[in-house]
C-alpha positions as CSV (number, residue, x, y, z in Angstrom):
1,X,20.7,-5.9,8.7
2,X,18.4,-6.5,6.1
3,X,17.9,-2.8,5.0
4,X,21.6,-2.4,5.5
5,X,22.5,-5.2,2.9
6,X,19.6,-3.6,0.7
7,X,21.4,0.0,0.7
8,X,25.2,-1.3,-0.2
9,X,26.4,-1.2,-3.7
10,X,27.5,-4.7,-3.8
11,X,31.1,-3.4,-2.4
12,X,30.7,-4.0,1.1
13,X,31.3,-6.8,4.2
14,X,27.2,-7.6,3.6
15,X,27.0,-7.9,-0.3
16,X,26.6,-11.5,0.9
17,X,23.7,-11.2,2.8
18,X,22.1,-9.2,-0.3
19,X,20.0,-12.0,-1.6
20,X,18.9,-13.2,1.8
21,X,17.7,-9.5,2.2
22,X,15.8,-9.1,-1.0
23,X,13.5,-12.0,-0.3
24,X,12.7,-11.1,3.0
25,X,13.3,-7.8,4.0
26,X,9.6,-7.0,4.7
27,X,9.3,-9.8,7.2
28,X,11.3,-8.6,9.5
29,X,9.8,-4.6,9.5
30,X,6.1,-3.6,11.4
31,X,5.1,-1.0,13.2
32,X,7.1,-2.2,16.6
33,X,10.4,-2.0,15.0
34,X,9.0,1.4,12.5
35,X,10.7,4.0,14.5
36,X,14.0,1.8,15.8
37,X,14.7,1.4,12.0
38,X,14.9,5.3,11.8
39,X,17.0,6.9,9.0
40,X,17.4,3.2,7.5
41,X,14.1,2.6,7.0
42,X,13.3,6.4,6.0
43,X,15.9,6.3,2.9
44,X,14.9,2.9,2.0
45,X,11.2,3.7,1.8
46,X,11.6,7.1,0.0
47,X,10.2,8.0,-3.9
48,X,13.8,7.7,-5.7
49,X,15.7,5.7,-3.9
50,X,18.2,4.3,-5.1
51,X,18.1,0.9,-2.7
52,X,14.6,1.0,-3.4
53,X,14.4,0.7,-7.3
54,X,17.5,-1.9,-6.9
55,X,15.4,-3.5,-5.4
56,X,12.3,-3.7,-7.1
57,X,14.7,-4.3,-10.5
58,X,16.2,-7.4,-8.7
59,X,12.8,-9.0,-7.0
60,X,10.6,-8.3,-9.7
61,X,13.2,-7.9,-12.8
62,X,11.7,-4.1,-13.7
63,X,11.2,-0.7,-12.8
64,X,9.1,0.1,-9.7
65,X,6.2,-1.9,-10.5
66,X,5.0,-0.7,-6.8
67,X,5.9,2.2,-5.3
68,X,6.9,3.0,-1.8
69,X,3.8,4.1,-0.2
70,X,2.2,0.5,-1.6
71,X,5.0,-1.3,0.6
72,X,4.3,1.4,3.6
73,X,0.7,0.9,3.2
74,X,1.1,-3.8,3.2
75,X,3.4,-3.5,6.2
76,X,1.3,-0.8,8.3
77,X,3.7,1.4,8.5
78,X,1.5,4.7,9.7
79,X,4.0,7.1,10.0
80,X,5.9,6.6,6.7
81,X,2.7,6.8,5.3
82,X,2.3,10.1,6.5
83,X,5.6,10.7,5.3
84,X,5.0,10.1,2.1
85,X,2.0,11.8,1.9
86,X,2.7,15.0,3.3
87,X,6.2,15.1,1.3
88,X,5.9,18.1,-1.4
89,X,7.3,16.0,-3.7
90,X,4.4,14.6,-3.8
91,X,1.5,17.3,-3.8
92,X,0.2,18.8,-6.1
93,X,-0.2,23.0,-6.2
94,X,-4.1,22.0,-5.1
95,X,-3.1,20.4,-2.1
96,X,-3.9,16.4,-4.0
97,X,-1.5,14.4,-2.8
98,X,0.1,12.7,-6.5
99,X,0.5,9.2,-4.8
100,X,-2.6,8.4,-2.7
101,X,-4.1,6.8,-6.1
102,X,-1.1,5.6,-7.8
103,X,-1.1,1.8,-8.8
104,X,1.1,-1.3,-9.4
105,X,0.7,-3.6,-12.4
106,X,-2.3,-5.0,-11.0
107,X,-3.9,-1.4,-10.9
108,X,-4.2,-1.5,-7.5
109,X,-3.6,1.8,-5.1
110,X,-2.4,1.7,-1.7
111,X,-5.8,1.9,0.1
112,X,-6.1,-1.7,-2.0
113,X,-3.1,-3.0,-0.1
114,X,-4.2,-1.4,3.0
115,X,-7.6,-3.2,3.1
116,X,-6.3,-6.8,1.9
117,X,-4.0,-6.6,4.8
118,X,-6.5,-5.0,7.2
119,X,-5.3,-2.4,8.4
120,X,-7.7,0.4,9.3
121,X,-5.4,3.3,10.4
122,X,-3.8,3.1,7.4
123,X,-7.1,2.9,5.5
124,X,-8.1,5.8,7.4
125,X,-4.8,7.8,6.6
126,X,-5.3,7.2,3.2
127,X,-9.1,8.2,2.7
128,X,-7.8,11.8,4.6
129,X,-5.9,12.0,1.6
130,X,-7.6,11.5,-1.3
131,X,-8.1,7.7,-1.6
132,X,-10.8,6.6,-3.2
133,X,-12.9,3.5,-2.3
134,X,-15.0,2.4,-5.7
135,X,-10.9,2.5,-7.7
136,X,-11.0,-1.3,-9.3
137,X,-7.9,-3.0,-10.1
138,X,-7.1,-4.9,-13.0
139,X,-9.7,-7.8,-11.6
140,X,-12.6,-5.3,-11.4
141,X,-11.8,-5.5,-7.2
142,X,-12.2,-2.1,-5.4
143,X,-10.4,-2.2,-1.7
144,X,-14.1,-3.4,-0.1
145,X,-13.8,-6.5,-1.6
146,X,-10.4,-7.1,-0.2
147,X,-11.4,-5.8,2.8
148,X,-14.7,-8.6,2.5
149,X,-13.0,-11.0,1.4
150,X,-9.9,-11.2,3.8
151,X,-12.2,-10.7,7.1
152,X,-11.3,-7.5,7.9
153,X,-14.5,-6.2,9.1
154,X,-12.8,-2.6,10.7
155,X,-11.7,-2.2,7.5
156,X,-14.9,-2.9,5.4
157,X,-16.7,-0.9,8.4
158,X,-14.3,2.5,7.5
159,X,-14.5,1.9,3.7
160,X,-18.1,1.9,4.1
161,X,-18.6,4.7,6.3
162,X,-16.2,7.2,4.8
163,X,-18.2,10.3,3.3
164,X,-16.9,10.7,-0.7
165,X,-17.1,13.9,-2.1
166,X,-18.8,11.9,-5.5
167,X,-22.2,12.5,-4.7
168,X,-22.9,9.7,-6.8
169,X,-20.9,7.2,-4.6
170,X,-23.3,5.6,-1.9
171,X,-22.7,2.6,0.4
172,X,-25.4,1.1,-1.6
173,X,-23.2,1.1,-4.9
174,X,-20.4,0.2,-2.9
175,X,-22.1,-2.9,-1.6
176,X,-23.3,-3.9,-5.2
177,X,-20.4,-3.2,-6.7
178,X,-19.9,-6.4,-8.6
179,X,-15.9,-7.7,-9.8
180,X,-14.5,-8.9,-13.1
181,X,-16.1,-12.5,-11.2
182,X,-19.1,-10.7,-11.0
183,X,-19.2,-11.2,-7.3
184,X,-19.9,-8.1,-4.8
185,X,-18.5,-7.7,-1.6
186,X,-20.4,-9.8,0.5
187,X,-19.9,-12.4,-2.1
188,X,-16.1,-12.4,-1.4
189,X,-16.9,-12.5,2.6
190,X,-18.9,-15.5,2.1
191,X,-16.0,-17.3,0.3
192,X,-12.9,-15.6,1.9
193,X,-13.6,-14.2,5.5
């Protein structure tokens, strides 16, 4: 119902179930209900839609301050990731996926979202395509710390084991990588997880 309230114009029999929806739409989707939400969830969770960027405009009182494949990415949702990834929309002529690295007002990417919320398929998914695990956001945090910090040891485990093509990019930088608190990964896993 949620998704259905989100995709009406204001005009219909659910316009009143609107506000309930935009607060908590994303608690009621994971990856049990993913494919039993079918077309709903597809148009919902699709670059330029219009429910979408409604939206975002009402919860957050701006444009899309975090795109669709951030939200796919939070709620695990492996095979609208893939969606959006392999959507030519979204790739560029060299085969670089445009979204993989694209990031909310907190400079985050997806693969951010994906580690804080441990979820290592995703994760995986996402390095496949281009993520990158040394990207900071705005607090200096790349998706290890998260990862660390959270207790998501799976996560931390793929992070550190994926092979960059940066030759310069080791697990030993990764592990020192220090945040705008000056605190490196195992730093955050002693406070957090």
């Amino acid at each position: 119902i949620c998704l259905s309230a989100l995709a009406m114009d204001g005009y219909s029999s659910l316009a009143g179930e609107q506000p309930y929806a935009n607060a908590y739409w994303s608690a009621h989707i994971s990856p049990l209900n993913e494919s039993a939400l079918g077309n709903l969830l597809v148009n919902f969770l699709d670059a330029g839609s219009p429910s979408f960027d409604r939206w975002v405009r009402t919860h957050y009182g701006k444009g899309n301050v975090q795109g669709v494949l951030h939200w796919a990415a939070w709620l695990n949702l492996r095979s609208h990731v893939e969606r959006i990834l392999r959507d030519p929309r979204n790739i560029l002529s060299t085969g670089v996926s445009t979204v993989v690295r694209m990031r909310d007002v907190d400079e985050r990417t997806p693969l951010h979202d994906a580690a804080q919320a441990g979820h290592v398929e995703v994760a995986r998914i996402l390095l496949e395509h281009g993520a990158i695990v040394t990207d900071c956001d705005k607090g200096g945090d790349n998706p290890l710390h998260w990862a660390a910090y959270n207790g998501h040891t799976e996560v931390a485990r793929t992070l550190l084991e994926h092979r960059s093509s940066d030759t310069s990019d080791t697990v030993a930088l990764r592990c020192a990588g220090r945040g705008a608190r000056g605190w490196t990964p195992l730093h955050n896993a002693a406070v957090g997880g």
